[in-house]
C-alpha positions as CSV (number, residue, x, y, z in Angstrom):
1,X,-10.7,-1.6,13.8
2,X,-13.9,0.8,13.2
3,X,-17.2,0.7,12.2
4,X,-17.5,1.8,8.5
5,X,-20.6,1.3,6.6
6,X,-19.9,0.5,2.6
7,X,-21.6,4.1,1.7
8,X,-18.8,5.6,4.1
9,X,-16.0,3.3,2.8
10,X,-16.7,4.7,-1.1
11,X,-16.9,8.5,0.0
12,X,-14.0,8.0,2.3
13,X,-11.9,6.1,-0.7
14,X,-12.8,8.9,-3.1
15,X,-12.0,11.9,-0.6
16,X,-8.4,10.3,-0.2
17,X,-8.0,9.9,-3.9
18,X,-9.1,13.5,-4.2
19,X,-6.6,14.4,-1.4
20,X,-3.7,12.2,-2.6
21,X,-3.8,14.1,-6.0
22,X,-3.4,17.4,-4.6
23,X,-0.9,16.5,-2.4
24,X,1.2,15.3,-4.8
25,X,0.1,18.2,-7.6
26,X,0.9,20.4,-5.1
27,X,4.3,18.9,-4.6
28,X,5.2,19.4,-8.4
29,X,5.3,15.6,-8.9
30,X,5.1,12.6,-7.7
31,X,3.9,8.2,-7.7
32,X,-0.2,8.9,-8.3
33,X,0.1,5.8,-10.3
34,X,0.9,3.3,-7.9
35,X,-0.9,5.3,-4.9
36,X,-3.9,5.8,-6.4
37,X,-3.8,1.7,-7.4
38,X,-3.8,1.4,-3.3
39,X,-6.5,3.5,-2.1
40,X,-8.7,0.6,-1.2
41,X,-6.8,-1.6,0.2
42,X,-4.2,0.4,2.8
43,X,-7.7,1.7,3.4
44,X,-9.7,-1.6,4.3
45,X,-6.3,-2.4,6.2
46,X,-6.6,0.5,8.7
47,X,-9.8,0.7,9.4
48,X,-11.2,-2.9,9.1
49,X,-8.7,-5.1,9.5
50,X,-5.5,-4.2,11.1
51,X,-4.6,-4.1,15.4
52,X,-3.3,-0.2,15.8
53,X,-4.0,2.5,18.1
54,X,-3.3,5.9,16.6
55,X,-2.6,6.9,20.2
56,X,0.6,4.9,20.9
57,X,1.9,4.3,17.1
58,X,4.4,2.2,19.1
59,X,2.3,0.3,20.8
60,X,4.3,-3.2,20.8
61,X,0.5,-5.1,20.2
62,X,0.3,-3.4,17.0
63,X,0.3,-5.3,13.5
64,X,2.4,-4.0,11.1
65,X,2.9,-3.2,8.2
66,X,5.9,-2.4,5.2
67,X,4.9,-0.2,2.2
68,X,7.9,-2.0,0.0
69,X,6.8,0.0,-2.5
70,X,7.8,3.1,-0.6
71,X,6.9,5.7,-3.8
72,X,3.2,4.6,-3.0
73,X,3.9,6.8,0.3
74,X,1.2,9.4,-0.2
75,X,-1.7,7.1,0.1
76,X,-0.7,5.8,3.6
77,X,0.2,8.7,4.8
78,X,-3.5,10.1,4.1
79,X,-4.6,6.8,5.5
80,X,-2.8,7.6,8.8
81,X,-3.4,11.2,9.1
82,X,-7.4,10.4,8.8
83,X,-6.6,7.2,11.6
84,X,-5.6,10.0,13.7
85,X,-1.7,9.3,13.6
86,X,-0.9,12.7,13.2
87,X,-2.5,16.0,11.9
88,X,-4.2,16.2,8.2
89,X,-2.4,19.5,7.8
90,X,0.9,17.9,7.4
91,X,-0.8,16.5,4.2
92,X,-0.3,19.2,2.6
93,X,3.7,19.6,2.7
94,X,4.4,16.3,0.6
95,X,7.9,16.6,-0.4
96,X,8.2,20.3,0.3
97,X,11.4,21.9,2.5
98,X,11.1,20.7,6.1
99,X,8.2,18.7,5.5
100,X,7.5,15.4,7.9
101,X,6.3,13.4,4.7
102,X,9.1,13.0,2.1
103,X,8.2,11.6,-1.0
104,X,8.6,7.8,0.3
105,X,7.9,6.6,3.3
106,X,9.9,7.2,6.0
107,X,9.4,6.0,10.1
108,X,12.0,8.7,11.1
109,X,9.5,11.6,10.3
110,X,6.4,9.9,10.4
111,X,4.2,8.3,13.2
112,X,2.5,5.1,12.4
113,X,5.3,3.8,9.7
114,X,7.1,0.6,10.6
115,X,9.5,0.4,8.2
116,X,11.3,3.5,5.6
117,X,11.0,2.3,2.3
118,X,11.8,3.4,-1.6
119,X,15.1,0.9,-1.8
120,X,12.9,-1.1,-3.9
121,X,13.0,-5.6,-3.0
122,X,14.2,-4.8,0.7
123,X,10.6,-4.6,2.1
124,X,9.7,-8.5,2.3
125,X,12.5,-9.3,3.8
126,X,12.2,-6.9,6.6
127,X,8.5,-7.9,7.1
128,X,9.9,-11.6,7.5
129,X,12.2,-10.5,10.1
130,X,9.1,-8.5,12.2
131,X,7.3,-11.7,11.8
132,X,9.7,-14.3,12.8
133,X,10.7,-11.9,15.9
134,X,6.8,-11.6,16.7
135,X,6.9,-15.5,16.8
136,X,9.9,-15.5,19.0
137,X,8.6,-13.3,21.1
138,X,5.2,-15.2,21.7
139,X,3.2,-12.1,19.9
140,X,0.1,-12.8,18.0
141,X,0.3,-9.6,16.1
142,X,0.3,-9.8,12.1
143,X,3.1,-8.6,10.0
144,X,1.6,-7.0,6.3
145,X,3.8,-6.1,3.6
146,X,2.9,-4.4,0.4
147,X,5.4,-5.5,-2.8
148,X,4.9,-3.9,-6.4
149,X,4.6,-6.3,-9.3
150,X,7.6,-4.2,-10.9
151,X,9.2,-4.5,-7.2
152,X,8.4,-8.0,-7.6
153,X,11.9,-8.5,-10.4
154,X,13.5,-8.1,-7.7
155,X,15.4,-11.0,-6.3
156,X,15.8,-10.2,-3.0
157,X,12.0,-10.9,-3.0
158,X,12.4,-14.4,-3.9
159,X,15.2,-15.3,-1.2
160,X,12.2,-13.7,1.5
161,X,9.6,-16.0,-0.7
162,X,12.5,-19.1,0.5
163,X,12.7,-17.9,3.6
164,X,9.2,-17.3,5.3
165,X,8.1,-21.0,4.9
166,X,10.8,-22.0,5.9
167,X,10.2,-20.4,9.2
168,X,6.6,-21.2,9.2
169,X,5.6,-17.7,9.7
170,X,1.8,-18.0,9.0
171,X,1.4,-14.4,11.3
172,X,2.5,-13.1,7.8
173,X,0.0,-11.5,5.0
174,X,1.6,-10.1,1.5
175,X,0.0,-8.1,-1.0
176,X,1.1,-8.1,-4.9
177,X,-0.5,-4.6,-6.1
178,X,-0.8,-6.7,-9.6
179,X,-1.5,-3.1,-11.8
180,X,0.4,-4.6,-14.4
181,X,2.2,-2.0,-14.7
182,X,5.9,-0.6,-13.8
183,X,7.8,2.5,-14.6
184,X,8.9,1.1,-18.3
185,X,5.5,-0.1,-18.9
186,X,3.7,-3.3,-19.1
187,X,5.9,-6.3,-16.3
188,X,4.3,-8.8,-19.0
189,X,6.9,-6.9,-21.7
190,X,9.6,-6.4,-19.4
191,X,10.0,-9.7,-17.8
192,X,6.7,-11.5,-17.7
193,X,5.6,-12.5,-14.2
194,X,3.2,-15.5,-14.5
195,X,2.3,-17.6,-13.6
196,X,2.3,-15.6,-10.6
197,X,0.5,-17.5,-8.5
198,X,2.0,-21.0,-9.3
199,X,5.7,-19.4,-8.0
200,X,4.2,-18.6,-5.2
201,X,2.8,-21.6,-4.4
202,X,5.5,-23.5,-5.7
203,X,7.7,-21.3,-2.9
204,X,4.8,-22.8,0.0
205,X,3.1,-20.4,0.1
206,X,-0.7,-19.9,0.5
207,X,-2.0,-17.9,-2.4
208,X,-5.4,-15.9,-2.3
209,X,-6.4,-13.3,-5.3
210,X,-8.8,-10.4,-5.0
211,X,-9.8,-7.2,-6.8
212,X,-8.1,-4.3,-5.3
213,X,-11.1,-2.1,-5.4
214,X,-13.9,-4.3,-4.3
215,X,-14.0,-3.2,-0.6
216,X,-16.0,-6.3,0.0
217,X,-13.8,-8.5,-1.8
218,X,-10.9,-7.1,0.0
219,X,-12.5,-7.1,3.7
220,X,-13.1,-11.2,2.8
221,X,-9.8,-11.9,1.4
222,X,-8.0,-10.5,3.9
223,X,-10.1,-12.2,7.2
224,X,-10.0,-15.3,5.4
225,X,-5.5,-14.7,5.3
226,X,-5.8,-14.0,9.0
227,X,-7.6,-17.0,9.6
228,X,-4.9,-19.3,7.6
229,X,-3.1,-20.7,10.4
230,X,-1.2,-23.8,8.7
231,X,2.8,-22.9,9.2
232,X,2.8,-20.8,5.7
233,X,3.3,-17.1,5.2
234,X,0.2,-15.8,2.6
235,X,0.6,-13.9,-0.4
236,X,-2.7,-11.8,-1.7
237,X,-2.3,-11.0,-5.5
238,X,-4.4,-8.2,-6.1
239,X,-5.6,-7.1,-9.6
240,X,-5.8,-3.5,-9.7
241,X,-5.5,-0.8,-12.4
242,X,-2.7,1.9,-12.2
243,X,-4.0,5.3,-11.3
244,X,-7.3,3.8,-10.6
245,X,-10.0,6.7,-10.8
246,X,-8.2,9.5,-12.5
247,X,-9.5,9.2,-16.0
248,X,-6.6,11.0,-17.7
249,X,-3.9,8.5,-16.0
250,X,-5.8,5.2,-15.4
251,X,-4.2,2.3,-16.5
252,X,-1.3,4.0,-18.6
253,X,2.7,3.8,-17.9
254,X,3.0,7.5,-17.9
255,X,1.5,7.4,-14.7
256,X,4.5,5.8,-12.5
257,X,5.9,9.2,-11.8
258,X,4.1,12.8,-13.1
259,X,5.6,16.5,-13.4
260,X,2.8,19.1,-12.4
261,X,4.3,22.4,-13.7
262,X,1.5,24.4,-13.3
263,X,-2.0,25.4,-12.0
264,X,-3.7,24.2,-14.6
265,X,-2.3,20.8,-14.9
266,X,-3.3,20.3,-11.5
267,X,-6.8,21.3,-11.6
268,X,-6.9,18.8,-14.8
269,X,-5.9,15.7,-12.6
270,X,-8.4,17.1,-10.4
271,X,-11.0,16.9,-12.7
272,X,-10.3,13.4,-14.0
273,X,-10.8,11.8,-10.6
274,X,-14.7,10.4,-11.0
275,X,-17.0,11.9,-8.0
276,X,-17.2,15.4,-6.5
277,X,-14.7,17.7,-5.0
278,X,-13.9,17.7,-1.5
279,X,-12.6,20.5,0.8
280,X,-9.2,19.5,1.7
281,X,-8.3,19.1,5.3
282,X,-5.1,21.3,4.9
């Protein structure tokens, strides 16, 4: 963890929005919906909250963590770039011919990432598995695991929601990113998820709710997870809003996966984004 102060934390959080954009405006196209949705909290995770050391990403102390939804991938790779994990000039080859950061996150290519994602449902799971083989193995390190409320009509999802109390793995701490959103639109007009929080309780599972982009409400939601030590796995249901900060996309379907065919329609998402400009570290 690091010393942040809550003026650093908001300039910080809106240099990486700033930064995911044009990464992924310079790719063409890409997720800004559901990355932008994340800034705050993969950003609260790795630098007030999670056990990592940029200098040994496989350092077998570390807590983890699984980015189910793996299209978010451009917001934790910024995070981990920024951690140190690997240069910030990679940030700028998102998705492009030989780059080391494909469009969904991938632990081949990437120091820092414990799991490749984008096969959308698969990511709980495998976060139970870390966490039961942490338990086994007498490690008191934390599995996290990021799910999509889309991600979340997924069954496979509800067999790990079966499975984690039943093994009493209380070292792990999910996160719903509740935008309300999903690539088809609105999850209450597709297939309505509440009461969201009931079924997870009703699973055993401890349930805790927060405003993704509260950095205070975040920091305290997640201590007070890591401090639930009772046999049960958590699950955090975060409200956020989908392309949170970019005032052409925010809270609008279209902005699950965008086309950026030209100069112009790049410096327009760079414009929508509230705050100043930054100098990009590529």
């Amino acid at each position: 963890m690091t010393t942040l102060q809550e003026n650093e934390f908001d300039r910080l959080a809106a240099e990486l929005r700033y930064v995911v954009t044009d990464m992924i405006c310079r790719s063409g196209s890409g997720h800004i919906g559901g990355a932008l949705s994340l800034v705050e909290i993969i950003l609260t995770l790795y630098y007030r909250v999670m056990k990592i050391d940029p200098n040994n990403p496989q350092w077998t102390e570390r807590d983890r963590l699984v980015l189910s939804k793996g299209h978010a991938a451009p917001i934790l790779y910024a995070v981990l770039a920024y951690r140190g994990f690997f240069p910030k000039s990679w940030l700028g080859t998102l998705n492009a011919d030989g780059t080391k950061l494909p469009s969904h996150a991938d632990a081949r290519t990437v120091p820092g990432i414990d799991m490749t994602t984008g096969s959308l449902g698969q990511g709980l799971s495998a976060a139970s598995g870390m966490a039961l083989a942490a338990k086994k193995d007498g490690r008191a390190n934390n599995v996290y695991c990021i799910i999509g409320d889309g991600e979340t009509n997924e069954g496979q999802n509800w067999e790990a929601a079966l499975f984690a109390p039943h093994q009493k793995l209380d070292n792990l701490i999910a996160v719903t990113d509740y935008n309300k959103l999903q690539i088809d639109g609105f999850t209450a007009d597709i297939l309505d998820l509440e009461p969201l929080a009931e079924k997870w309780r009703a699973f055993g599972w401890n349930v805790l709710e927060m405003f993704g982009h509260d950095q205070n409400d975040i920091r305290r939601t997640f201590l007070h997870a890591k401090s639930l030590r009772n046999g049960k796995p958590t699950m955090i249901i975060a409200h956020t809003i989908k392309a949170y900060g970019n005032k052409i996309l925010e809270n609008a379907a279209g902005s699950h996966n965008i086309k950026v065919p030209d100069s112009q329609t790049h410096e327009q998402h760079l414009a929508a984004l509230s705050g100043d400009a930054f100098t990009l570290p590529y």
